[in-house]
N, C-alpha and C positions, 0 to 999 in steps of 0.2 A: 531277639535271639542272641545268646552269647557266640564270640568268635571265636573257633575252633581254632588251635594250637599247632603249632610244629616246632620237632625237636631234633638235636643233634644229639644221638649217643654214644659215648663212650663208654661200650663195656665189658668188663673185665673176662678173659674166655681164658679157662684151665682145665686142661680132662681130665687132672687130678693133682695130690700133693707133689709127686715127683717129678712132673712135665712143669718145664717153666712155660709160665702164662704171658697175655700181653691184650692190651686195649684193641678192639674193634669197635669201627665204627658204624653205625645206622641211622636210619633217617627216618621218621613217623610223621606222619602229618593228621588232622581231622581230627585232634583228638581235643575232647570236652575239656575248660577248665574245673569239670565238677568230675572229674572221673582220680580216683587213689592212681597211689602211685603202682600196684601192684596192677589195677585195670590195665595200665598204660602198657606193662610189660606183659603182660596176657594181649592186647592187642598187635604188640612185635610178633610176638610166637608165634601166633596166628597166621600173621604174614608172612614171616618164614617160610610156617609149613605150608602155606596156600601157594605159595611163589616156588617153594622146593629150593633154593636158595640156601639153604644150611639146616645145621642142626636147631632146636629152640634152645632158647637160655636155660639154663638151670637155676632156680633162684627159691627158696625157702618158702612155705607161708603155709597156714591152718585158719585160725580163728579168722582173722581181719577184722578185729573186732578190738584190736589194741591189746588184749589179755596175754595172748598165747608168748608171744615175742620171738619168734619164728621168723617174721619178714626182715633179719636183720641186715641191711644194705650200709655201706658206707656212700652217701650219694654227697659228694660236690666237697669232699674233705672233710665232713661229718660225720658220726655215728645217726642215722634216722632221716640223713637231711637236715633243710635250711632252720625249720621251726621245732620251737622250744616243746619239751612234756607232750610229745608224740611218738608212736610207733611210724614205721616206714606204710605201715597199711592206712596211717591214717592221714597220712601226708596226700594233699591230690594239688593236681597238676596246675591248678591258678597262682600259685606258690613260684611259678618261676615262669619266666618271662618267655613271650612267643621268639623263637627265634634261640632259642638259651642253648648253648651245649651243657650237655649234663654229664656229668662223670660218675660212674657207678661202680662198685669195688666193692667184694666182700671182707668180714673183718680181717685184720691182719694182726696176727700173734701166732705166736708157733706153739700153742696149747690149744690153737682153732683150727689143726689142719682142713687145707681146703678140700673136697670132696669133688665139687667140679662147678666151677664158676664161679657162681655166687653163694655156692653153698658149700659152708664149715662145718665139722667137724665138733659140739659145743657138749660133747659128753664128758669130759672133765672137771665139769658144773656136776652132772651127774656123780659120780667118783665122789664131787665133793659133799654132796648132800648126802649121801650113803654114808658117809665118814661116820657123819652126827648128826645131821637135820634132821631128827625125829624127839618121838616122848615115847616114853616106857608107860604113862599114865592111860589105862584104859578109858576114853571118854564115850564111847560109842553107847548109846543108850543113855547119856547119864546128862545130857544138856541140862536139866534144871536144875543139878548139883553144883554143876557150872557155874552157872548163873548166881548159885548163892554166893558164891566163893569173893570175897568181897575184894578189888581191884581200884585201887587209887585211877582216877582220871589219868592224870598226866601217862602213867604206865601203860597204861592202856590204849591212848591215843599214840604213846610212841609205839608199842609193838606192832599195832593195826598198819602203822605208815610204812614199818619195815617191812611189815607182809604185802606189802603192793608190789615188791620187786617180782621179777617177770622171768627173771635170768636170760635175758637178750644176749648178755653179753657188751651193751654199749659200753660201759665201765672201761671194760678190757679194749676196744676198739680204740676209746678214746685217749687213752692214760698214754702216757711217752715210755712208762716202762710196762706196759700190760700187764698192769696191776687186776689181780681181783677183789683185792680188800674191799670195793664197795658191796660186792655181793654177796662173798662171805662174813659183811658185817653184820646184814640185813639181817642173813637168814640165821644168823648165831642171837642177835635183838630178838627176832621174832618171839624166839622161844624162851629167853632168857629172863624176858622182861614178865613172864608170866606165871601163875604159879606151878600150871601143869610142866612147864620147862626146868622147873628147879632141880630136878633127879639129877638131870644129865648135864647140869651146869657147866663143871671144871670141865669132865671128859669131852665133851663136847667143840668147846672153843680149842682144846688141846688137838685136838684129832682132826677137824675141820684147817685150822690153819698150819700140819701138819701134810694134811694132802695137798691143800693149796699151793704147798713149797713144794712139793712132789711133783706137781705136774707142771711147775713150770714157768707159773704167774710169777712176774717182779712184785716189789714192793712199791709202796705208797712215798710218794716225796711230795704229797700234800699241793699238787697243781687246781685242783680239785676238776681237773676236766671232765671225772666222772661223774662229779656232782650234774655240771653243766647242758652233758650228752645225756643222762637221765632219760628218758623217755617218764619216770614216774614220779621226778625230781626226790629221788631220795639222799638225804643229806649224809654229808661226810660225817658227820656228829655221830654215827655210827660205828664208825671206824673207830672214832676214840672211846667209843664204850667196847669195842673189842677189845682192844688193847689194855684195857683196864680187867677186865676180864680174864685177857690172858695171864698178867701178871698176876693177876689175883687167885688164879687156878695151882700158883705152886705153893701157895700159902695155908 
């Protein structure tokens, strides 16, 4: 039988953007090292409210299936926690040692207002994909058209990697200037690199890195932290095909 776990946590308690926030502390014990990191905080809550003891934590999540990217936590000075090319749902609790205090924070950028706790505000993504994340190309009905449309490998395999972003937001948690270029590179690649994307090329990367200054993201100075915090390890070499891109749009 594996030995059940006990933690100290520290975490982050805001009833909104305007009230300054501050670390509380809690104590859990019996918990599985096969249980996510989101079980864990569903078993706090629990306790809480079983105990009447306070309010439950506020903290994000949907899928838990790694896809959505909803559960985003800053746990222990991290974006996602300790391990690498994971979401925070898919982190579980043998990951850190019996006895460990854990610190827990949601992201910090002032483009992620906090909502209450551990939950941000990550509609600026949204804003940003409105710009220009889309195609004008009707494909609906037409897959086998598709399919003819003849796509170099390499092109193909890069767009595919850029379409695995998630829009977490880890990019921006991790960056020293809360940068979003990793995310708006992805999703300007995605479509760029394909044929259906070609419409909306220029305007696109214009308009997208137009709102991205708009709301508030820094720029890149190439740390590549965002690479590193990834949860889907997508590469900075993205960033530089944006920029390529963008200059190429006045042309």
């Amino acid at each position: 039988m594996k030995k059940l776990l006990n933690f100290i946590l520290k975490i982050w308690r805001q009833k909104n953007n305007e009230e300054k926030g501050k670390f509380e502390t809690y104590r859990i014990s019996d918990i599985s090292p096969d249980s996510s990191f989101l079980e864990m905080l569903d078993l706090l809550n629990n306790k809480i409210l079983y105990r009447k003891v306070g309010e439950p934590i506020s903290f994000d999540h949907d899928c838990r299936e790694g896809i959505c990217g909803m559960c985003s936590l800053y746990i222990n000075g991290r974006a996602h926690g300790p391990e690498s090319l994971i979401t925070t749902c898919q982190l579980h609790m043998r990951h850190f040692h019996n006895g460990e205090t854990i610190y827990i924070e949601p992201w910090r950028a002032k483009s992620f207002p906090i909502i209450k706790d551990l939950v941000v505000d990550r509609s600026s993504f949204d804003r940003i994909i409105i710009s220009g994340g889309y195609i004008s190309v009707n494909t609906f009905g037409k897959t086998i058209d598709g399919n003819l449309i003849p796509i170099p490998k390499e092109d193909a395999d890069k767009a595919f990697d850029a379409g695995t972003c998630i829009g977490c937001g880890a990019c921006v948690a991790a960056c020293k200037n809360r940068s979003a270029m990793l995310f708006v590179s992805a999703k300007i690649s995605q479509f760029s690199l394909l044929p259906q994307g070609k419409i909306e090329r220029k305007k696109r990367v214009l308009n997208m890195v137009k709102k991205m200054d708009e709301e508030g993201f820094g720029n890149c100075t190439n740390t590549k932290a965002c690479e590193i915090d990834c949860p889907k390890g997508i590469s900075t070499e993205y960033i530089s095909f944006m920029n390529k891109e963008y200059i190429q749009s006045f042309i």
